[in-house]
C-alpha positions in Angstrom: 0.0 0.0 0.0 1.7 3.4 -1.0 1.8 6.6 1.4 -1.3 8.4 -0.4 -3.4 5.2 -0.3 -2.6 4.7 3.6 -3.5 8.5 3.7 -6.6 8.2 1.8 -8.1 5.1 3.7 -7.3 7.2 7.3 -9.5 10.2 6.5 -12.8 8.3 7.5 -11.8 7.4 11.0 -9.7 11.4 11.0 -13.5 12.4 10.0 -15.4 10.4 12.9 -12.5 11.5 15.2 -13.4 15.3 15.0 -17.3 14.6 15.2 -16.7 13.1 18.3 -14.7 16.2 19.6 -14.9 18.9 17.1 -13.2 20.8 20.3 -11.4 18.8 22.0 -7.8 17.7 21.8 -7.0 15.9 18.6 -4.2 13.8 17.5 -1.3 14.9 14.6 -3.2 12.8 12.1 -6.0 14.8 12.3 -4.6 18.4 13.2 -2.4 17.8 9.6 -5.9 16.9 8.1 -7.6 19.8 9.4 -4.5 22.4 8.4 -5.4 21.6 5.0 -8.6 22.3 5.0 -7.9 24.9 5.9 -5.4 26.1 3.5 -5.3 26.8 0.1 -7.8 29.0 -1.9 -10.2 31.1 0.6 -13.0 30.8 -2.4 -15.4 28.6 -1.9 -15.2 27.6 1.4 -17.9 26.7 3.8 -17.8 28.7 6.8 -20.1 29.5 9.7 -21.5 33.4 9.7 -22.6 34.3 13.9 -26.3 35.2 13.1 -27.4 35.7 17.2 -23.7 35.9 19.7 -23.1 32.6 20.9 -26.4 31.1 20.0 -27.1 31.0 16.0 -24.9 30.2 13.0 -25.5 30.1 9.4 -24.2 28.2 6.6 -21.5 30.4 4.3 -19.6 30.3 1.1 -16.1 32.3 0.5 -16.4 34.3 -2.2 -13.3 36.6 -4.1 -11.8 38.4 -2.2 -13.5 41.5 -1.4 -16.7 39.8 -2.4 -19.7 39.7 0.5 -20.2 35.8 2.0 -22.3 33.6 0.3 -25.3 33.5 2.8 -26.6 29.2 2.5 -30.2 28.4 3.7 -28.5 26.3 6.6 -29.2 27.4 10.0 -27.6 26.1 13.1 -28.2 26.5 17.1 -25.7 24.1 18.1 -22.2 25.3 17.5 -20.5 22.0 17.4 -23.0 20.9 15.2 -22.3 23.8 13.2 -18.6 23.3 13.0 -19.3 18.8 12.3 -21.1 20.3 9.0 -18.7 22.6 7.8 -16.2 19.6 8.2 -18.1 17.5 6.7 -18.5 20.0 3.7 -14.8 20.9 3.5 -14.0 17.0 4.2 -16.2 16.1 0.6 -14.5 19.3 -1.7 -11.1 17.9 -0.6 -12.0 13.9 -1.8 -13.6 15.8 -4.5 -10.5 17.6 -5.5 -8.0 14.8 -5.0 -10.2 12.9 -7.4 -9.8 16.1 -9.9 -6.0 15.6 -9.4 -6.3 11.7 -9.8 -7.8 12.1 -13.2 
């Protein structure tokens, strides 16, 4: 099995490790997952957008720079769960990209 194939078949359990804690300490595996999806292009990222302090987020997209947030239709009054979703989101554009790259 080659380095990006071990890689690849880790992000599932890195994935279900940050649901479980998406505050909480996390190990290197994951911190190196989460540092890039973080990185790269700010365009088109899912982000969450404070609608009511410290009790309502909403769904966002990156735009160009300079450009207002994309305001989604997503609501959420559960930070952690708002913060699972925007993983999740990020998590599917980065398979999604690697299979771009893999083509």
């Amino acid at each position: 099995m080659t380095e990006k194939t071990q890689a690849g078949s880790a992000l599932p359990a890195l994935m279900q490790e940050f649901c479980e804690a998406p505050f909480g300490e996390h190990g290197h595996a994951l911190r190196r997952l989460m540092l890039g999806l973080r990185s790269g292009p700010a365009c088109g990222k899912f982000v969450l957008v404070e609608v009511e302090p410290f009790r309502r987020w909403r769904l966002g997209r990156l735009r160009d720079r300079g450009q207002p947030v994309e305001l989604l239709d997503t609501y959420f009054d559960d930070l952690e769960e708002a913060e699972r979703s925007v993983f999740r989101l990020r998590y599917v554009d980065l398979q999604e990209s690697r299979r771009e790259v893999g083509t």
